[in-house]
C-alpha positions in Angstrom: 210.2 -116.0 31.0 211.6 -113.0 29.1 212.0 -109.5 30.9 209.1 -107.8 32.1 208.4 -104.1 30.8 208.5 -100.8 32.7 206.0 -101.5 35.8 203.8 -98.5 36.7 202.1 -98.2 40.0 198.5 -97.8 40.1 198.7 -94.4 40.6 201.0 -93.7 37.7 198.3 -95.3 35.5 195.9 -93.1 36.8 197.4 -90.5 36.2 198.3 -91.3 32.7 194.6 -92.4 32.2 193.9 -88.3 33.5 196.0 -87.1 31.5 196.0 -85.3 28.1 198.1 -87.7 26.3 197.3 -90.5 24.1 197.1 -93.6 25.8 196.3 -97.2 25.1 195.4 -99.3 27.9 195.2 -102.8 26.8 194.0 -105.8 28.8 195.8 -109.2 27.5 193.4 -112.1 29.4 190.3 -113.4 27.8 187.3 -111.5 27.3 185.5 -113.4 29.8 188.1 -112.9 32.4 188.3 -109.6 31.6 184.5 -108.9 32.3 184.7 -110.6 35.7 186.5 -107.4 36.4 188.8 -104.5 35.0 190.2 -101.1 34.6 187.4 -98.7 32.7 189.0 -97.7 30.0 191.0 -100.6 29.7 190.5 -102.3 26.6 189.9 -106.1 25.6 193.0 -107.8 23.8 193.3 -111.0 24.9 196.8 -112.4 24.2 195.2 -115.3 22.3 194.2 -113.0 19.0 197.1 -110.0 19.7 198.4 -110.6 16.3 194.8 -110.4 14.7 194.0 -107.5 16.7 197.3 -105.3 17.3 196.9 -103.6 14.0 193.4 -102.0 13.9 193.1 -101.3 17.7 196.9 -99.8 17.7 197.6 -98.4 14.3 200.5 -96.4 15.8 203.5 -98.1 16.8 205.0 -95.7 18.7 201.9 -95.2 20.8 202.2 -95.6 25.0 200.6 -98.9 26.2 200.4 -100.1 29.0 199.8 -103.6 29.5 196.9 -105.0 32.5 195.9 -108.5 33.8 195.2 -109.7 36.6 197.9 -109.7 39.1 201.4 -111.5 39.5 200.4 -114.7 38.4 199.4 -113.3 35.1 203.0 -111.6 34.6 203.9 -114.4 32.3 200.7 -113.0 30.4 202.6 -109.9 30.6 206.2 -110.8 29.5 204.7 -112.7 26.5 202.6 -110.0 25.4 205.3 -107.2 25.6 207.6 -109.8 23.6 205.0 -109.9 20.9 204.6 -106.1 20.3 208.3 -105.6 20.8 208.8 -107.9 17.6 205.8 -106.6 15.7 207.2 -102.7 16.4 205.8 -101.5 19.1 208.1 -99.6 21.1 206.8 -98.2 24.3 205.6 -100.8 26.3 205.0 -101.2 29.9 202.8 -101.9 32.4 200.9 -102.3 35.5 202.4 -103.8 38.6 200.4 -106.3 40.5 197.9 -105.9 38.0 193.9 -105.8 38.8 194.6 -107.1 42.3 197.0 -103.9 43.1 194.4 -101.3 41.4 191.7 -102.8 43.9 193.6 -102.6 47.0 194.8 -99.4 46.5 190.9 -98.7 46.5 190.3 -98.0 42.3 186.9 -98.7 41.3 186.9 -102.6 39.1 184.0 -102.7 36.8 182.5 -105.5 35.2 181.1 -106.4 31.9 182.2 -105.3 28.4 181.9 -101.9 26.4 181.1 -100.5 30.0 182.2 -97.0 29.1 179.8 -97.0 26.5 176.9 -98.6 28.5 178.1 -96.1 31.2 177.4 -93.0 29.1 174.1 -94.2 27.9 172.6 -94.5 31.1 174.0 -90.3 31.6 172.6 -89.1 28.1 169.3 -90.6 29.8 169.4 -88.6 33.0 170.9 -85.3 31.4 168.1 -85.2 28.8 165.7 -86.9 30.6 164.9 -89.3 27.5 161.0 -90.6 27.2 160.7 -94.4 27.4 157.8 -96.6 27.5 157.2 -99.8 29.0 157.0 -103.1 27.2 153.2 -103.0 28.0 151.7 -99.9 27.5 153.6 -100.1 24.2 151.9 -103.7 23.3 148.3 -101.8 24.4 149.1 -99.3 21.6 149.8 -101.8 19.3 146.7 -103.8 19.7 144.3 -100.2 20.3 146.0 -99.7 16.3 148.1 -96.9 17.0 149.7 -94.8 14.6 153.6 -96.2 15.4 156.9 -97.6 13.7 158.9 -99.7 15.8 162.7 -99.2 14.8 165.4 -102.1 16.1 168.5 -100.1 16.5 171.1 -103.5 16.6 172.7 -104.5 13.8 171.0 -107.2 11.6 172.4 -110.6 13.3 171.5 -109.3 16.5 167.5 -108.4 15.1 167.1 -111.8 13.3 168.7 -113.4 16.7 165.3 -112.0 18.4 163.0 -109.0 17.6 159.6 -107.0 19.1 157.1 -107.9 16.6 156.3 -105.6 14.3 159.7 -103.9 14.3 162.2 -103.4 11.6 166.0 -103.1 11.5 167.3 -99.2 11.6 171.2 -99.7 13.1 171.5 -96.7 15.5 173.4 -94.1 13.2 171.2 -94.9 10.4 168.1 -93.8 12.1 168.1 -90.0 11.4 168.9 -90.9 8.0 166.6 -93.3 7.4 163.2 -92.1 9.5 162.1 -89.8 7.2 160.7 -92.2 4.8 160.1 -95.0 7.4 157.9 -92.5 9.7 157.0 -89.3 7.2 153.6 -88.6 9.3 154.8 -86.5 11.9 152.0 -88.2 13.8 153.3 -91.6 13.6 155.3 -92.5 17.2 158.7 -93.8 16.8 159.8 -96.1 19.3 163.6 -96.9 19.3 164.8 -100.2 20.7 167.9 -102.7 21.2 168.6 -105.7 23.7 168.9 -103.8 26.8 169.2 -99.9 27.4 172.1 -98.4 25.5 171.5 -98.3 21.9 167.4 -97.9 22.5 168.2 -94.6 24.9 171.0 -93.6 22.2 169.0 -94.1 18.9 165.6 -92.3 20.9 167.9 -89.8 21.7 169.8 -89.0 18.2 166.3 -88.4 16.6 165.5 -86.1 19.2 168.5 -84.1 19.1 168.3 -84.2 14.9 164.9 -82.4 16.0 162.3 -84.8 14.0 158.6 -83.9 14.7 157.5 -87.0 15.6 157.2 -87.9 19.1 160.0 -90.4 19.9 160.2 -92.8 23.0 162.8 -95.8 23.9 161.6 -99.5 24.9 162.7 -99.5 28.5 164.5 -102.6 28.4 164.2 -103.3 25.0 164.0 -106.8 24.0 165.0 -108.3 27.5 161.8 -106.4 29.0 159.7 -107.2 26.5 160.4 -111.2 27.0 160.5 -110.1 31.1 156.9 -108.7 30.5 155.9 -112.0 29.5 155.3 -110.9 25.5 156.8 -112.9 22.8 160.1 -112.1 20.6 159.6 -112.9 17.1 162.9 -114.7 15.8 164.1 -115.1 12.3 162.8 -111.7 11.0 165.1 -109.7 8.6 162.6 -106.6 8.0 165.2 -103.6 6.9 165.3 -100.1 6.1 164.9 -99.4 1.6 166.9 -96.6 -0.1 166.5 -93.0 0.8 164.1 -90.7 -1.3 165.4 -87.4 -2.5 162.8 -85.5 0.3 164.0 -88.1 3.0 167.7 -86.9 2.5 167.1 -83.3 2.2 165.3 -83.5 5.5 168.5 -85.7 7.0 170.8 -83.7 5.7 169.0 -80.4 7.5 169.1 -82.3 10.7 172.8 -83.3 10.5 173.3 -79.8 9.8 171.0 -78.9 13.2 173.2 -81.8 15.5 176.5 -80.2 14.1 175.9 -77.0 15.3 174.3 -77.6 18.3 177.4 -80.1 19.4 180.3 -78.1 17.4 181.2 -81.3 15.2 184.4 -80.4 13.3 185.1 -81.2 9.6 187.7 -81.6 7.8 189.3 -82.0 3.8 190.9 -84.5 1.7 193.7 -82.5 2.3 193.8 -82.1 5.6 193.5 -86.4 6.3 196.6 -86.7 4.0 198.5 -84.4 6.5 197.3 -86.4 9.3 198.3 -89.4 7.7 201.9 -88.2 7.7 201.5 -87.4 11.1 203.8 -89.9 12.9 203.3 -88.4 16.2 199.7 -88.9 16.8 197.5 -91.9 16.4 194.5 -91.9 13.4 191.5 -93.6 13.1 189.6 -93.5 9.7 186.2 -95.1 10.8 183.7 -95.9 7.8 180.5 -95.6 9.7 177.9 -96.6 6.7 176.2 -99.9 6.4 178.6 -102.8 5.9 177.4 -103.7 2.3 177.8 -99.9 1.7 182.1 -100.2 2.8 182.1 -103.3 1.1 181.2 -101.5 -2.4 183.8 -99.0 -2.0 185.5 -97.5 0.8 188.8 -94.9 1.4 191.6 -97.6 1.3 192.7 -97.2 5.2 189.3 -96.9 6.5 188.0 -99.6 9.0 184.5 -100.6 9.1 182.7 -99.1 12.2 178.9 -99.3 11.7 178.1 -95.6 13.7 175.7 -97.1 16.2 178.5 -99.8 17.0 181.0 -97.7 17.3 179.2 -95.2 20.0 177.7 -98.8 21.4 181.4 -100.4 21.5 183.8 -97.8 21.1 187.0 -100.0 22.7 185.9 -102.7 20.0 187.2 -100.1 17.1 189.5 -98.0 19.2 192.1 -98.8 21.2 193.9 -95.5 21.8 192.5 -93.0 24.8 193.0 -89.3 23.0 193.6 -90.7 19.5 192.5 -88.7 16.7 188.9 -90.2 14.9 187.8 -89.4 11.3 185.0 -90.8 10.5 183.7 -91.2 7.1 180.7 -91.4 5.0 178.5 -90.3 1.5 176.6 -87.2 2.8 177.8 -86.9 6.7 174.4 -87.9 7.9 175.7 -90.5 10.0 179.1 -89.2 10.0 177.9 -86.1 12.3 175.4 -88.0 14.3 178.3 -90.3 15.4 180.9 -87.6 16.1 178.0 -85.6 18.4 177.6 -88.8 20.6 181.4 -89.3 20.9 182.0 -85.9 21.3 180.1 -85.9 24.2 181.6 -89.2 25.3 184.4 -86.9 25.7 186.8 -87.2 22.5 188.5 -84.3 22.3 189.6 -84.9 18.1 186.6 -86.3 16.7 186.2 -84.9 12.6 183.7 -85.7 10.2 185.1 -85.6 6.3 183.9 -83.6 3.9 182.8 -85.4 0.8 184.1 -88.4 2.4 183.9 -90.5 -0.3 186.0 -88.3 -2.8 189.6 -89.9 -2.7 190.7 -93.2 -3.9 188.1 -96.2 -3.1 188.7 -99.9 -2.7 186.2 -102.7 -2.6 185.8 -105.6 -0.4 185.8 -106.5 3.3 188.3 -104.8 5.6 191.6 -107.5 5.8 193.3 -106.6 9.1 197.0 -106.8 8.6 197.8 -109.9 10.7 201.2 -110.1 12.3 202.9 -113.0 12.9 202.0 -115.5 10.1 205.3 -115.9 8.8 206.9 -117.0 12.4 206.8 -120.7 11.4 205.5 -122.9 8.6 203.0 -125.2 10.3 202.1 -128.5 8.7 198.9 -128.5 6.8 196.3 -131.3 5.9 193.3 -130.5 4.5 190.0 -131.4 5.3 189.3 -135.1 3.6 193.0 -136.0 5.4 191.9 -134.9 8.2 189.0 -136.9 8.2 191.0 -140.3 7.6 193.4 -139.1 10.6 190.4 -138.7 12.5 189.5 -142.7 12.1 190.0 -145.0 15.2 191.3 -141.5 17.2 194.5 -141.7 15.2 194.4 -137.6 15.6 192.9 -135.4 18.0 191.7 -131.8 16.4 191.6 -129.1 19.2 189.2 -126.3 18.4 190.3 -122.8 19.0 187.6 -120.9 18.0 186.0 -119.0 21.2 183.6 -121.2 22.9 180.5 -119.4 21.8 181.1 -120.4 18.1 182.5 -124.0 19.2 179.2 -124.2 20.8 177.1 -123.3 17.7 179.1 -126.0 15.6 182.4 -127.9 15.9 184.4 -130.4 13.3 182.7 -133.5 15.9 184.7 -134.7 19.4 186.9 -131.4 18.7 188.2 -130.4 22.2 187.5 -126.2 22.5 190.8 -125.2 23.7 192.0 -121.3 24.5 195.4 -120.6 22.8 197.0 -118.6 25.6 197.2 -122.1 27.7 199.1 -123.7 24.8 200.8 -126.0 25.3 200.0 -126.9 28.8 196.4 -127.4 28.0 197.5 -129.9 25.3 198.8 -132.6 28.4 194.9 -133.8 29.0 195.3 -135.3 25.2 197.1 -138.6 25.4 201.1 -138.5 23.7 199.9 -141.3 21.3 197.7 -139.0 19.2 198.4 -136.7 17.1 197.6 -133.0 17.0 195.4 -131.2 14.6 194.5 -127.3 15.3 191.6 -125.5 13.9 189.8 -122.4 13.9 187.1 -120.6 12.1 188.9 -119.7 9.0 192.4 -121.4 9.9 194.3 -118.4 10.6 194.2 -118.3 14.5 195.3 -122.2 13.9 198.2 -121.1 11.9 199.4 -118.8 14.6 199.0 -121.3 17.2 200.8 -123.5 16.0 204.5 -122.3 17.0 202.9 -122.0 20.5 201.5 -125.5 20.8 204.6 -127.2 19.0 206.5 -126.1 21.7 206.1 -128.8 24.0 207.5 -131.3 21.8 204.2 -133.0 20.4 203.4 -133.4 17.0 200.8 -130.8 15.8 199.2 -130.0 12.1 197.0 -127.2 11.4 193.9 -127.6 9.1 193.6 -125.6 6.7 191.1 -123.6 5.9 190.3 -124.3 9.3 186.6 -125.3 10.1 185.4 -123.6 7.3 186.9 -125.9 4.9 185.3 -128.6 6.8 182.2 -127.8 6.7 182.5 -126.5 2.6 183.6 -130.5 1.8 180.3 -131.5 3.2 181.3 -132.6 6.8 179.4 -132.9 9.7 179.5 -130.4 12.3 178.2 -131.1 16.0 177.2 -128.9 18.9 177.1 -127.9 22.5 180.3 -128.4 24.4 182.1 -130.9 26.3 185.2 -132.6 27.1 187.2 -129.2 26.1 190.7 -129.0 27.4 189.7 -125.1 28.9 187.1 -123.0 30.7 184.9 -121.1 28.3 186.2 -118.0 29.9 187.1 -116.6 26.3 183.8 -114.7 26.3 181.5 -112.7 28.3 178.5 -114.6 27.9 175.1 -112.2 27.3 171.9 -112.9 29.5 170.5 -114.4 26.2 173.2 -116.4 25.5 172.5 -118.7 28.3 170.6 -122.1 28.4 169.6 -121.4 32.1 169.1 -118.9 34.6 167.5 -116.5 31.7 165.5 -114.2 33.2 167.9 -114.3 36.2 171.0 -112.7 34.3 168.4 -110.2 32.4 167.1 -108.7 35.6 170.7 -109.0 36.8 172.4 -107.1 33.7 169.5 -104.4 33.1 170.3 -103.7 37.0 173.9 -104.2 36.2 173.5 -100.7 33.6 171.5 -98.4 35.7 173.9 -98.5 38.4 176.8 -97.8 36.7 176.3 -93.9 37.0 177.2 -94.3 40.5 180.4 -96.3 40.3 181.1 -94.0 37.2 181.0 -91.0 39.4 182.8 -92.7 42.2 186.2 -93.6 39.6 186.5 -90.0 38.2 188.1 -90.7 35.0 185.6 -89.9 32.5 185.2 -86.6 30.7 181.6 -87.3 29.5 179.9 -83.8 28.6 176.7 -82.7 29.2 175.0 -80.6 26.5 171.5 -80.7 28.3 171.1 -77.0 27.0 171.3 -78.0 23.1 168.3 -80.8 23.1 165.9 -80.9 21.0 165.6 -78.9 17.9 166.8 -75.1 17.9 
């Protein structure tokens, strides 16, 4: 085991966590594990993607982190992880001693779940403003009495097709006070703001009452989960969407961005100003493209991440992984730009700044390409997908999956064993020493890095490349469900909807789960949520 960084008593990470500086508090076990219990404002990097995820969550290398798990039997979780940074540049490392286990007995609050700081804040903004909601009934009696309503789905699109309220269309939370104005022009017309649960329905409801709309505006208590737990049926398969924006439906967007940004003080800045911040080698910046995806993918600043707005107030710790960090977020007119900044303003960052004419400087096309570190640590074998298939014959080779177990569920090259790459090469010992080895993953690349780790223990290992992917673009069979896998499918924290059992159950058990995080909010101490209860509503 290589040495250990700096420890820090759970007190000394408190502390930090209080304090002014910039912090990044990174949590290196699986997702799942990680919702079973954690640190709030600890953030999700399991050691098994680091190198995929390193870059975008810590763009700074010189940033403080402090490494968590869960207690002393994880500290080889620990040493491994802080050799990985160390090589990839990262130079203050430590982290803290005795892990989860220590925090608890010294009598820190543990929360459970994922995005909870998020969630957290949601279920505030709801008691500070007192935001209207309406039950899953009552709303399906308006609908059938022929009432004059839109029902806007605030999720992003995969999340909408998964399962929707009929009727409803897809509006992604920040695009909502852009995009209302020609989807509800009647001031009449009710707009009722939904997701999966709570967060993003109270959220979105809430934006278009603070942008100061006429219409009356109310969330779906429970959104999707209590419509299905009011015994009314989800459509599935829908991919109703918002069109462009008239000329009448952005001059009114634009007067409400201008209404949120004084009412919550949203700062802007130049072209000019970003390139000084750029250079700025003592303070960690995020440029957050919080448009559509299509929209980034037609042109975007070049170091700007893709951070959809309502996703990024939804699941801040998925984009940003530095507490105190300096945000810019970007966009064409600062509609959505604003909105987003007055939610995470009052989420309590401190350096939150829209940019003027955001789309000014030099643009790139294309998806966002995460630098990756790592890949050029060893030169894995490769076969590609019609060898592997011929290796596959008679179990000559045994491919190990290490996709997360969700999408190993969904589909899987057939009798792949789902495997978590933190466990490699111990996991690899339930495969008999006759076979050979070939890793996998959705596009290859996780494969690829793997592949120094399960070498390791002296078997013989390939990688395929392309990974699943390729397979399936040949024309090979994929199966699904999940058995004989070599791990626990503690990779991911598995939604109420993404069970096959116990449904209704883990709805009533998660919808619980949000409203009482207030109270163990309160009780931990560390946010610095603000309440602007005096600027609702239109001025």
């Amino acid at each position: 085991m290589t040495q250990m960084p700096k420890p820090l008593t759970p007190a000394e990470v408190k502390e930090r966590i209080l304090g002014s500086g910039e912090l990044a508090l990174m949590d290196i076990r699986e997702e799942g594990t990680f919702g079973d219990g954690h640190l709030l404002f600890a953030v999700p990097m399991p050691l098994s993607r680091l190198e995929m995820m390193a870059s975008d969550l810590l763009p700074r290398q010189g940033v403080p982190i402090v490494l968590c798990a869960g207690g002393e039997e994880d500290d080889d979780l620990v040493s491994r992880a802080t050799e990985r940074l160390s090589r990839f540049g990262y130079s203050d490392v430590s982290y803290l001693k005795g892990g989860l286990k220590a925090w608890a007995d010294t009598g820190f609050e543990v929360f459970t779940g994922v995005n909870v700081p998020s969630k957290a804040f949601g279920e505030f903004i709801e008691l500070w403003y007192s935001t209207p909601h309406i039950p899953a009934l009552e709303l399906q009696a308006m609908m059938d009495r022929g009432d004059d309503l839109v029902i806007v789905d605030s999720r992003p699109m995969a999340e909408y097709e998964n399962m929707s309220v009929p009727g409803g269309i897809d509006v992604p939370g920040a695009e909502l006070a852009l995009r209302i104005h020609d989807i509800a022009p009647d001031p009449k017309t009710t707009v009722v703001v939904n997701c999966a649960g709570r967060t993003r329905s109270i959220i979105g409801a809430q934006s278009l009452i603070n942008a100061g709309i006429p219409n009356k505006v109310v969330a779906l208590e429970n959104g999707t989960m209590g419509w299905h737990l009011a015994g009314l049926k989800l459509d599935q398969g829908k991919t109703d969407s918002f069109s462009g924006v008239s000329e009448n439906g952005l001059e009114k967007a634009l007067a409400c961005a201008k209404r949120v940004a004084e009412n919550f003080k949203v700062p802007k800045i130049d072209l000019g100003t970003l390139e000084q911040w750029r250079q700025d080698e003592s303070r960690t910046l995020y440029v957050l493209d919080v448009r559509d995806g299509k929209e980034y993918e037609a042109g975007h600043l070049t170091d700007a991440k893709p951070a959809p707005g309502g996703q990024l107030v939804q699941a801040t710790d998925r984009y940003v992984g530095v507490r105190g960090a300096r945000l810019v977020l970007v966009d064409d007119n600062g509609v959505r730009a604003t909105l987003t900044a007055s939610w995470l303003i009052q989420m309590g960052w401190t350096d939150v700044h829209v940019l003027v004419d955001g789309l000014g400087g030099e643009l790139m096309g294309g998806p966002h390409l995460p630098r990756i570190f790592g890949l050029t640590d060893g030169r894995p074998e490769l076969v590609n997908a019609k060898e592997l298939a011929a290796m596959m014959v008679g179990g000559g080779a045994i491919v190990v999956d290490l996709a997360d177990s969700r999408e190993h569920r969904n589909g899987h090259i057939p009798a792949s064993r789902f495997a978590i790459r933190a466990n490699l090469p111990g996991n690899l010992d339930a495969i008999p020493a006759k076979h050979k080895i070939v890793l996998t993953s959705p596009d290859g690349i996780l494969a690829a890095l793997a592949a120094v780790d399960a070498a390791s223990g002296g078997r013989d290992v390939k990688v395929l490349r392309g990974g699943t992917a390729a397979w399936k673009a040949v024309g090979q069979p994929l199966a699904t469900g999940f058995k004989d896998a070599l791990d626990d499918p503690v990779d991911v924290w598995y939604r109420p909807y993404d069970l096959d059992e116990g449904n209704e159950d883990a709805m009533k058990t998660y919808l619980g789960w949000e409203v009482d995080l207030t109270t163990q909010v309160e009780r931990d101490g560390t946010t610095a949520f603000l309440d602007f209860g005096a600027a609702k509503g239109a001025d």
